[in-house]
C-alpha positions in Angstrom: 145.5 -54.2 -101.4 142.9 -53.6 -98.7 144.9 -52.6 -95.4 144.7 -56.9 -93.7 147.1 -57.7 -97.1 144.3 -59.4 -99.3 144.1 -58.1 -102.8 141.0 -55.7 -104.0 141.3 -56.8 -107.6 143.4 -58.7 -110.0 143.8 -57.8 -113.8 146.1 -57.2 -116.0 146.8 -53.6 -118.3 147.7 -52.2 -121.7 148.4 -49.5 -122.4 147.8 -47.8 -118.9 144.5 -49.1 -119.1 142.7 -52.3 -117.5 142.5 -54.8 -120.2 141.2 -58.3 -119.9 140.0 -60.7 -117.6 139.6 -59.1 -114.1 138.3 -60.2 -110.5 137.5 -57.7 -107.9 137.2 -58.7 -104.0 135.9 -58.0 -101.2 137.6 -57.4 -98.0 136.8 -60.4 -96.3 138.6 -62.0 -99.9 135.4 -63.2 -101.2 135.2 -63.0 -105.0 132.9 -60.3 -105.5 132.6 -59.3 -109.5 134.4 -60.8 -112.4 134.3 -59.9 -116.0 136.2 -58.1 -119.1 137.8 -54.7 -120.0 138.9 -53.6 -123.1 140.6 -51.2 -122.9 139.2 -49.4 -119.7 136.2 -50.1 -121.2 133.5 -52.6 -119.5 133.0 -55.1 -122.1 130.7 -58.6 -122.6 128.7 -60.2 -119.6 129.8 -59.5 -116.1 129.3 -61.3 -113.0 128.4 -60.7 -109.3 128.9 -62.8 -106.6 127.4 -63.6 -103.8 129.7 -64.0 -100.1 129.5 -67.7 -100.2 130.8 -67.5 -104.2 127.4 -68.5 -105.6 126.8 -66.1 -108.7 124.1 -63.7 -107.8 123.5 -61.2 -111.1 124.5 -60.6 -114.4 125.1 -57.4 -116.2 125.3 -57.3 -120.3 127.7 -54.6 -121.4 127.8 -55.7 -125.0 131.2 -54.9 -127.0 
């Protein structure tokens, strides 16, 4: 949590280690990247945002 209460990411974790869908956010609570872990591991096509939530890149991690 970022010190004015909003969350700084949301996810879920196995194993101790981030797992699965997961958004991260800025302080304002703008959505600013979304994508996979597996394991800890960045995995498959993530996403960054733009303040106004417009999608603004794409990065390819692969598997």
């Amino acid at each position: 949590m970022y010190d004015n209460g909003l969350p700084r990411f949301k996810g879920e974790y196995q194993n101790g280690a981030m797992h699965g869908f997961w958004e991260f956010f800025r302080k304002d609570g703008s959505l600013m990247r979304s994508g996979r872990f597996d394991n800890g591991k960045q995995v498959g096509v993530w996403t960054t945002y733009t303040r106004d939530g417009e999608p603004h890149k794409e990065t390819d991690f692969g598997n």
